[in-house]
N, C-alpha and C positions, 0 to 999 in steps of 0.2 A: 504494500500500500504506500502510496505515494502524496505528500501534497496534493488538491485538485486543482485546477485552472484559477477558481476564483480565487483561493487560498495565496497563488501566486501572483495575479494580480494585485492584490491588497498588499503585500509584501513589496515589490515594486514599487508603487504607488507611493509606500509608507516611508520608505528606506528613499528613497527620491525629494520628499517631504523632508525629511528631517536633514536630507544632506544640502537641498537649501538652505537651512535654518544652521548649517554648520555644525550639524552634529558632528560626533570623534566618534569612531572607532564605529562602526554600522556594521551590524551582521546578521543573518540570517539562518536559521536550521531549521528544515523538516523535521519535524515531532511525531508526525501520522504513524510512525511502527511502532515508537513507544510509548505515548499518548493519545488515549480516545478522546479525550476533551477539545484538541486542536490540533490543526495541522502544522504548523508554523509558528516560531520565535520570532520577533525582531526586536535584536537589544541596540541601543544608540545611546552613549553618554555627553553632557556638554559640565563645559568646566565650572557654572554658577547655577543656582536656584532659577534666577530667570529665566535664563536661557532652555535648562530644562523644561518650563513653561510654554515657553514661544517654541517650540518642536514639537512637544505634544499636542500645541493649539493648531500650528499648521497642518500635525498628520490628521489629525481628528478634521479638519475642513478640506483637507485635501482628501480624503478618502470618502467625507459626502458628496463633495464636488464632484468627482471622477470618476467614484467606482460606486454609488449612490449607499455606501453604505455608512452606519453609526454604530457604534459602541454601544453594546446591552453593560456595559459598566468601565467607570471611570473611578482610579484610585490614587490615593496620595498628593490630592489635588493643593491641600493644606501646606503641606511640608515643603512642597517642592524639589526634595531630593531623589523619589522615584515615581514616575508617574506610569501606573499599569492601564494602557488600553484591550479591550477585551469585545473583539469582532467574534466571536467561537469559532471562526475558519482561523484567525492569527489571534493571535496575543504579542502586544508591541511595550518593550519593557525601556521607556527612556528614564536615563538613571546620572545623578549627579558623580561625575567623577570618582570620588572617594566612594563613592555606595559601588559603583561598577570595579572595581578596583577590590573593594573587600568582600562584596557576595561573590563576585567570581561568577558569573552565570554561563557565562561561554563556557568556563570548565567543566560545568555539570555537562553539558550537553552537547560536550567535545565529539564524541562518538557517532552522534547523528550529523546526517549529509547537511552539509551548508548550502544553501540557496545563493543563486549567480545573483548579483545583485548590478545598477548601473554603477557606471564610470565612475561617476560623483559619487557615488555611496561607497565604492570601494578606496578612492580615494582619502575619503573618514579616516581612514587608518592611516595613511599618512601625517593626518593634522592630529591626531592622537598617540602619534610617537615623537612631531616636532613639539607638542603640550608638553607632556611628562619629561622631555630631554632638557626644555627649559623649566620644567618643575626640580630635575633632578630627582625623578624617582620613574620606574619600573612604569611600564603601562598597565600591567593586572599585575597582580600581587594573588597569589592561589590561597583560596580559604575553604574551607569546609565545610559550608553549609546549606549541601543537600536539604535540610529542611524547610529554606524558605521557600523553592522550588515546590513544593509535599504541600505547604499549605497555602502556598497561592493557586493549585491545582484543585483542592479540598474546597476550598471558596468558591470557584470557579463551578466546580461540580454542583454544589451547592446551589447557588446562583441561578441555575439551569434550570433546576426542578421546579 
């Protein structure tokens, strides 16, 4: 089982959206083999609160705009350090540098295939290793916890019913 078509439009779309908006570090993984919940990740981090903001806002109107879709739920709206959108074909994780950097999400879900993503979005990762080079720190830093992964899934499931 694979991503479906709309799964990767929204992912496109989204990962397109936020690399306007200058996100770091954009990526994407098919989830469809080892999650029934969704088919696809997209994590994107920026270096402040706002900015987190202003990419979640752009992907959440660029993906009504585009792909005529909305978010059955919107999280961490308050904090601004991780903001989770939640299409049930994707789940779009934009995350304040220091949070992307300590959950580590990409390492959970190293395993599963990454989705081709555009130019611009793959570029991300360039401006999120020239960031941390003038941070002077590591671009992810590996941490261990699977569980946030376990209960943003359990919500999500939740949620549905």
């Amino acid at each position: 089982m694979t991503a479906t078509d709309r799964a990767l439009e929204l992912v496109t779309t989204a990962a397109q959206a936020a690399a306007d908006k200058l996100a770091h570090n954009i990526i994407a993984f098919d989830v469809s083999e080892v999650l029934a919940i969704t088919d696809a990740f997209v994590l994107a981090s920026a270096p402040n609160d706002r900015q987190v903001k202003a990419i979640a806002d752009e992907v959440e109107e660029r993906l009504a705009k585009e792909c005529d879709a909305k978010p059955v739920r919107r999280e961490g709206e308050r904090e601004g350090r991780w903001i989770l959108l939640d299409y049930l074909d994707v789940v779009i994780h934009v995350q304040h540098a220091e949070e992307r950097a300590y959950y580590s999400l990409e390492r959970l879900w190293k395993d599963c295939p990454e989705i081709e993503l555009p130019e611009d979005a793959k570029a991300s990762r360039k401006r999120a290793e020239e960031a941390a080079a003038a941070d002077g720190e590591p671009v992810a830093q590996p941490a261990e916890f699977a569980h946030v992964e376990a209960v943003l899934a359990a919500e999500a499931a939740k949620a549905r019913r």
